[in-house]
N, C-alpha and C positions, 0 to 999 in steps of 0.2 A: 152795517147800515145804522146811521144814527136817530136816536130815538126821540120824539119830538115832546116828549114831559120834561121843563124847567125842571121838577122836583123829583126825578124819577129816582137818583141817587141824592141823602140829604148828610149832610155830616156831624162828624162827633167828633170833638177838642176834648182828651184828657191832659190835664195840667200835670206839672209835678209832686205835686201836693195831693192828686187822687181824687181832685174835684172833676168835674163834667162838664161839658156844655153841650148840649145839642143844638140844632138847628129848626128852629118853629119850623109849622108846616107852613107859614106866611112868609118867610124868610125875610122877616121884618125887624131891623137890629130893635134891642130895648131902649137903648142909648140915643139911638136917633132914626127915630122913623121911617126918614126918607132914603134910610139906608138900608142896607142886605143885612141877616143876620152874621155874616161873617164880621161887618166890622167891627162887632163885639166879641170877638175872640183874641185873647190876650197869647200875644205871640211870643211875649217873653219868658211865660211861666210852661209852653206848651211843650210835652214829652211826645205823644203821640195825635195823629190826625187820621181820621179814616171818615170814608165814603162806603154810605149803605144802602142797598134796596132791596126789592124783594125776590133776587133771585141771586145777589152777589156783595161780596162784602171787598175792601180794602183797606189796610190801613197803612202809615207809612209811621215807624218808630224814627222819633228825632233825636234820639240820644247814639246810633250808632247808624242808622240810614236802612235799614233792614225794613222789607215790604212785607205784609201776611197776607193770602186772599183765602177768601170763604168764597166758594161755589154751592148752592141749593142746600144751604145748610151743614154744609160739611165743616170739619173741623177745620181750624185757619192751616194755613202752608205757607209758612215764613219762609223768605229769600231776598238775597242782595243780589244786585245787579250792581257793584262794585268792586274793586278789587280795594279793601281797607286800610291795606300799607300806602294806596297812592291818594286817600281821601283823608284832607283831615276835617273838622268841623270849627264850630260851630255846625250842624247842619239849619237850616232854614227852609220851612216850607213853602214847597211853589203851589198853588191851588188855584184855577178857577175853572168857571162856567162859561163857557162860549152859547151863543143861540144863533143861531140863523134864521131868517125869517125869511119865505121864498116869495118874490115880490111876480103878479102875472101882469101882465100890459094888455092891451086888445087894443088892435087898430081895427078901423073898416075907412072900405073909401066912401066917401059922403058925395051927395050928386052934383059937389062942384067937383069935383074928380079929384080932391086932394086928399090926403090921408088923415083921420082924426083917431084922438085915442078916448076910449073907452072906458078912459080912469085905471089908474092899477089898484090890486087888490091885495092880500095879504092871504089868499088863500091857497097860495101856492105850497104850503105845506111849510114846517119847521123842523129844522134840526137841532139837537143841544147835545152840548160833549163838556165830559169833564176830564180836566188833565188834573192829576196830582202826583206828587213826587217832592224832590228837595233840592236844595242848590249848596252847596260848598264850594271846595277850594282843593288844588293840591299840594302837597308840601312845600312846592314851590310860589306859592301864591296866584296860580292858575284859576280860573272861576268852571267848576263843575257840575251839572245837572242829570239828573236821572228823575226822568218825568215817562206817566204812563198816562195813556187816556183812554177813556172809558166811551160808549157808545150808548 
């Protein structure tokens, strides 16, 4: 069941060079406003990407495609879901945020006996899910993905 907090998992850009970026809790780039804080994460310098909250962690390693997850604290549990003779890199991360917004309608018939509506609302509840993962290639120039997503 998908969880309805935008920010419920926020992430963390480690560079190669051992610098950081986190994600404000505003998720408001520095760079330009009116954008998400991701678009300030520099994808060229980036080694690892991971998604954090308060009950689960993710990260996804971009030098070899290899995933860790942390459960309630526990120590990370690295694993590929590849096989690495058939993937070569670059790897490139795939990352986003999907939201759903559940939209309600209300009709009633009206005493000319036609149907009107009631205005929709937005309080039909929300869903937001995050996929992360990476995209490659295979030896043969094939385009490959290995995306997971989170609830």
């Amino acid at each position: 069941m998908a969880n309805d907090d935008p920010l419920k998992y926020r992430f963390r850009a480690e560079y190669e060079d051992g610098e950081v970026f986190e994600q404000n809790a505003d998720d408001v780039s520095a760079v330009d406003p009116l954008k998400s804080a991701f678009f300030d994460v520099d994808h060229a310098r980036l080694r690892t990407f991971s998604l954090w909250g308060p009950d689960a962690a993710c990260l996804v390693d971009l030098r070899d495609g290899h995933f860790e997850l942390s459960v309630n604290g526990s120590g990370a549990f690295p694993f590929i879901i590849h096989e690495p003779r058939e993937v070569v890199g670059p790897f490139r991360l795939f990352f986003f945020r999907r939201q759903r917004a559940h939209l309600k309608t209300n009709y009633r018939v009206g005493e000319d006996g036609q149907y009107h509506q009631d205005g929709p609302s937005f309080d039909g509840g929300r869903e937001v899910t995050f996929r992360l993962g990476w995209e490659a290639q295979t030896p043969e120039g094939n385009p490959v993905s290995r995306i997971m997503e989170f609830v």
